[in-house]
N, C-alpha and C positions, 0 to 999 in steps of 0.2 A: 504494500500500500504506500503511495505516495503521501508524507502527511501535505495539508493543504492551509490555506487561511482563510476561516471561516466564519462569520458574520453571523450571529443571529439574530434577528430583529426580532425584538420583544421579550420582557423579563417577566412574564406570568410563568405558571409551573407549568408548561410545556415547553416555552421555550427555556427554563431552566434545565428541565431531565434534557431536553435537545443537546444542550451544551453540555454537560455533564459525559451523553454517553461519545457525544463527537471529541471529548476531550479523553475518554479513558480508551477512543482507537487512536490517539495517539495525534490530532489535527487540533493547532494553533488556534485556538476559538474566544471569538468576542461577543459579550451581548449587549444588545442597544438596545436600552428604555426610557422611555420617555419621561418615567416619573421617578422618584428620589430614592426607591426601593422595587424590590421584585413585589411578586405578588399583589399587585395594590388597586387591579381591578376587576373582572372577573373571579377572579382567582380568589381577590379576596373577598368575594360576596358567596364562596360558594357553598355548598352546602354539605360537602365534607362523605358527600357518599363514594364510595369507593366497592362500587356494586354492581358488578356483572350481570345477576341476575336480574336484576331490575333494571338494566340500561337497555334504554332502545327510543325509537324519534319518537317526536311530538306529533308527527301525522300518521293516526293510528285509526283502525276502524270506530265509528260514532266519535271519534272528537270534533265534526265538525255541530255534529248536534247537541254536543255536552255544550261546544262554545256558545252557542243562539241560545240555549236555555239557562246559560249562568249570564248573558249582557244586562237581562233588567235585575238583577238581585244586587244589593247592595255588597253582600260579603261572597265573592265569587274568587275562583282560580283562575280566569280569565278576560280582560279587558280590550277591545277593541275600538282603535278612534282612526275615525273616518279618515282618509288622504287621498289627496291627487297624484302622489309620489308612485311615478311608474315602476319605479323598484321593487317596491312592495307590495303593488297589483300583479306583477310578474310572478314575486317568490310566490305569494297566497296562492294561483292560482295551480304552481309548480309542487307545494304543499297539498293542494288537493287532490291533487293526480295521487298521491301518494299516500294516504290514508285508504286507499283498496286494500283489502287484504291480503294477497298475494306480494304487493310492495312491499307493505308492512311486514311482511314475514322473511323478505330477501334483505331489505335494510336491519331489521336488528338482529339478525344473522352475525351480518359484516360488522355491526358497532359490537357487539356481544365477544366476536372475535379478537378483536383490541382490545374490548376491556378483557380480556379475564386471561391474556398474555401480559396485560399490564401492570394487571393485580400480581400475578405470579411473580412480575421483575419487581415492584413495589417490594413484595418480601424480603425477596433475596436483598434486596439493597439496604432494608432495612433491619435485617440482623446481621449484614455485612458491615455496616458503621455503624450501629447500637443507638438507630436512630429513636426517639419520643418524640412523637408529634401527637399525641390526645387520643391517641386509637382505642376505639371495642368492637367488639366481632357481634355478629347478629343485626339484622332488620326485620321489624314487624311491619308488615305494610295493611292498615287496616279500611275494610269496606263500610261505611254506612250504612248503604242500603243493597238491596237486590241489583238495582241498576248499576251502580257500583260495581259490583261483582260482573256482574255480566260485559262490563266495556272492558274488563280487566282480562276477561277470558281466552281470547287469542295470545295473549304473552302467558298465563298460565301453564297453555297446551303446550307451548313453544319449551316452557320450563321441562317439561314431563319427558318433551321430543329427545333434546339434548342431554338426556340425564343429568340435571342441576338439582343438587338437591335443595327441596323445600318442603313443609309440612303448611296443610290447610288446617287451619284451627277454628273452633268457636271461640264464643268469648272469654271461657274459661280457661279454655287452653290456650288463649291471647295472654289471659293475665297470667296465668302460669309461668310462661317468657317475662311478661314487665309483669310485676307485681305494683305498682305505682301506677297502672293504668287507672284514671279516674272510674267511678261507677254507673257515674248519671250519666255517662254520655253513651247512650246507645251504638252498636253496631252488629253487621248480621255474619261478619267472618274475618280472620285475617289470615292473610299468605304470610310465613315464616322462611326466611331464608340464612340459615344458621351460617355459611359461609362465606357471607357479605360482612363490610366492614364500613365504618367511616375514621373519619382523622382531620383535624385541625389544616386544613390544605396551605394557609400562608406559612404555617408554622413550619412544615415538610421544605416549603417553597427557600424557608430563609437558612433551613439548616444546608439541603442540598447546595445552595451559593457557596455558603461557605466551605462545605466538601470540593466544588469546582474550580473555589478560587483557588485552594490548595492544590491540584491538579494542575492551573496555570491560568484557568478563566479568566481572563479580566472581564471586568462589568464595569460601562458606563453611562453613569445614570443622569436624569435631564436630556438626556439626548434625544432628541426627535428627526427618525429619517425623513425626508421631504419627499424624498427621488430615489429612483432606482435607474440606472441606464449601462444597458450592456455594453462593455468594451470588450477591446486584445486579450484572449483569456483569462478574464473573468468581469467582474460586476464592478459597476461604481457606485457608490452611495453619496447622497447629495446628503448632510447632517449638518445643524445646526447653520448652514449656510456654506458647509468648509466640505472638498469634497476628498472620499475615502476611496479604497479598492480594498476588493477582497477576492480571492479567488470563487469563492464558493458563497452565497448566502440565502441562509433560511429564514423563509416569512412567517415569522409564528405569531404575529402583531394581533389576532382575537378580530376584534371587530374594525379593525383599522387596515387590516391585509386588504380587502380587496381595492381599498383607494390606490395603495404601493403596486398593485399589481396590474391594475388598468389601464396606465400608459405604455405598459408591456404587451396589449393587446391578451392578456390573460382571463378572460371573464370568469369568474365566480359565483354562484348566486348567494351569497352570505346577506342576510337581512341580520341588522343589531335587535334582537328581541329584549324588549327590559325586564330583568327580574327583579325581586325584594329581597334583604335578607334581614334578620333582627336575632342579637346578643341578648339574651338578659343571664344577670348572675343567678345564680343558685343559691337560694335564701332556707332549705329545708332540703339538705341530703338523701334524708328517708324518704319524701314522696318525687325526687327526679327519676330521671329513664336511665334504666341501665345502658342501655347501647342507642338506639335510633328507631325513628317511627315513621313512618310516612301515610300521609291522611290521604286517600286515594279522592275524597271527594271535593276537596279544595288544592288538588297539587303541592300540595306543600309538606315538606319532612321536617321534622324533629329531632336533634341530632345532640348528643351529648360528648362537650370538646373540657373536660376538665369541672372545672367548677363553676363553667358555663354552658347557658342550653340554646343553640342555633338555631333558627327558625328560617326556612328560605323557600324562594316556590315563586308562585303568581306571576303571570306573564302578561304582557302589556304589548301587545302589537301596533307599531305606529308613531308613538311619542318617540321623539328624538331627543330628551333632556332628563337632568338628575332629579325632576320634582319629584318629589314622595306624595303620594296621595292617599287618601285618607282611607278607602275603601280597602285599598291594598293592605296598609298597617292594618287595619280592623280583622282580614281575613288573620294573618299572620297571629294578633295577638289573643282573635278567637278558639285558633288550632291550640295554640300552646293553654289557654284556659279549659279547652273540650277534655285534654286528657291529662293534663297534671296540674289541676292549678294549683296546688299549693306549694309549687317546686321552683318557683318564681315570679317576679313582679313584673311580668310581660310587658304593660304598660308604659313602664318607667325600660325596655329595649334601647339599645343603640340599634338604629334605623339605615340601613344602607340601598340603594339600588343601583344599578349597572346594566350591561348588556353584555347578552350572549352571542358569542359568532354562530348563526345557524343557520345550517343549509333546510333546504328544505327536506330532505329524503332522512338525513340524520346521520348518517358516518361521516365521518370526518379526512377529508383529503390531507395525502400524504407520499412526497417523495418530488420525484424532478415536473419540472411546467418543460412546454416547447421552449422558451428559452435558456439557450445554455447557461448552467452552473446557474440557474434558480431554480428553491426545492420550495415547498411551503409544509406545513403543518398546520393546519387551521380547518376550523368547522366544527369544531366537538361540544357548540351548544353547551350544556350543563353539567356534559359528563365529561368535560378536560380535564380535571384530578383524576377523575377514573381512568385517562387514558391517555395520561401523560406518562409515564414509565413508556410503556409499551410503543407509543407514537413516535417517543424521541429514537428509540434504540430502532426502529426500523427506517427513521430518517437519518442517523447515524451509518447503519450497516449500507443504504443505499449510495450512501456520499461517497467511503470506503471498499464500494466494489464488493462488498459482501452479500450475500445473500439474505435475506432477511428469515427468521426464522418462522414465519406465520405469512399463509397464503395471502398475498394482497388484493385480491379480485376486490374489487368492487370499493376498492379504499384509495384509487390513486385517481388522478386527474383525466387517464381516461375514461371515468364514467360521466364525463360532460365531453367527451370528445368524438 
């Protein structure tokens, strides 16, 4: 292998593990972020699942009628505001096509495949450097009602297909897993997936830098690329107004890649989805969650990172800004009062939102574009902690001439080609 010098644009945790696995083959690697730290957007809104069995796209069968019948409810899992913006009449309509069930079952195939090669590198990595980042093992994913249950059922089958282990429970056998599940709040099953995990994702994001930096990473931060323009064996980067070369550079920028990639004649269909996330502390040990929850009826998970309990979910098609709205906090601080209120002051939350890089179909592109020595990384929506191990080391192995160790069908840039 030739080593090479290597660019990564963007310091959230993919393009962290990016760097990390392109620095332990042995290639001269830089990352460029825009802000004053890794992790500081996506990344750090997210919601800490690290869960295979439950990853797969947002366009699935009946979401588009889950979404018409949560628009007039005040405490809903999903928001839609009205735009002219052809981009977004494009993805929506590209998003539709893809909720057939046959789509649905070839997309979280291929996301399923990343993650749970991810999750595996995630381990090794993590009892290779004695890492802590907030981790517990187990997700209960719980249904409210019948209908619930039943939009859930084609990823259930899928569970069963692939032999993933999970147990369907009642409510007893829910509380049996969380014994802190509240009482009043009704529900008619939960799916248990004992192999699933979550984890503190900024917290993983800022130890790994510092494993990289050691390795030789340099990270420069504030740095914002402008440009991207191919030269003589390799790429130029337009930064801060001052301009760079690298041989090689990956676009792992989340919601900002497909701007860097456009002038390259690259299209993308990546729409910035907005999520929510909310921190509150843990005021009462005995009634918090042992490991993580996910309310199947309002999108949103529950996730326990220490001596705090993460609340994230709700998605917001349309809006282009950081406002926090009211409905959204309401859903969020209803979820976490439905099944443990007495395990925090939800109200009194640190409030964040962001946006997700999402395609419509839901895997996440990865490896070289038609322009030489540009790779990207990007797409991975909600599940980029889940599928950041596994993403960087197959954008690493491909930079390297290595074969990657996990079938890529359906994960690289030709499925828009």
């Amino acid at each position: 292998m030739t080593q090479k010098q290597v660019a990564v644009i963007g310091g959230g945790v993919v393009g962290v593990c990016t760097a990390y696995f392109l620095a332990e083959a042995g290639h001269d690697v830089v990352v460029i972020e825009r802000h004053h730290n890794v992790a500081q957007e996506a990344s750090f809104t997210n919601a800490g699942m690290v869960a295979p069995g439950y990853t797969g796209p947002t366009a699935a069968p009946g979401m588009p009628r889950k979404i018409l019948s949560s628009l007039f409810r005040s405490e809903s899992s999903v928001s839609v505001k009205l735009s002219t913006e052809r981009a977004l009449w494009r993805w929506a309509r590209s998003w539709l096509d893809e909720c057939e069930v046959d789509r649905y079952h070839i997309n979280r195939s291929r996301m399923q495949r990343i993650a749970f090669y991810s999750r595996d590198l995630l381990r090794l990595m993590r009892d290779h450097y004695q890492i802590n980042y907030e981790q517990t093992q187990g997700v209960l994913q719980l249904f409210r009602t019948q209908k619930d249950l039943a939009l859930a059922r084609p990823a259930i089958n899928m569970l069963a297909e692939y032999d993933i282990p999970f147990m369907m429970l009642d409510a007893d056998g829910a509380r049996t897993v969380e014994p802190s599940l509240a009482s009043h709040t009704p529900f008619v099953a939960a799916l248990y997936l004992p192999e699933d995990e979550t984890g503190n994702c900024p917290l993983f994001a800022k130890r790994m830098k510092y494993i990289a930096s050691s390795m030789g990473v340099q990270f420069h931060f504030t740095s914002t690329v402008e440009a991207l323009e191919p030269e003589a064996g390799g790429v130029g980067l337009l930064i801060n107004g001052k301009r760079f070369s690298a041989d090689v550079v990956v676009v792992a920028a989340g919601a900002e890649s497909a701007r860097l990639l456009k002038p390259l004649g690259i299209q993308v269909p990546i729409y910035p989805v907005k999520t929510y996330a909310a921190t509150a502390l843990i005021k009462n040990f005995d009634h918090a969650p042992r490991a993580a929850i996910i309310d199947e009826a309002y999108n949103v998970s529950l996730a326990r990172m220490g001596g705090r309990i993460r609340l994230a979910g709700i998605t917001e098609i349309g809006p282009r800004n950081d406002e926090l709205q009211d409905h959204a906090l309401r859903t969020l601080v209803k979820v976490g009062t439905d099944w443990f209120p007495h395990a925090g002051s939800y109200a009194k939350s640190n409030f964040w939102s962001g946006t997700l890089p999402t395609l419509p179909d839901g895997p996440p592109l990865l490896g070289a574009t038609h322009v030489r020595n540009v790779y990207v990384n990007i797409g991975h929506g909600a599940h980029g902690w889940g599928m950041a191990a596994g993403s960087g080391k197959v954008v690493a192995d491909l930079i390297s001439g290595q074969t990657p160790e996990i079938d890529l069908d359906g994960l690289t840039m030709a499925r828009y080609g």
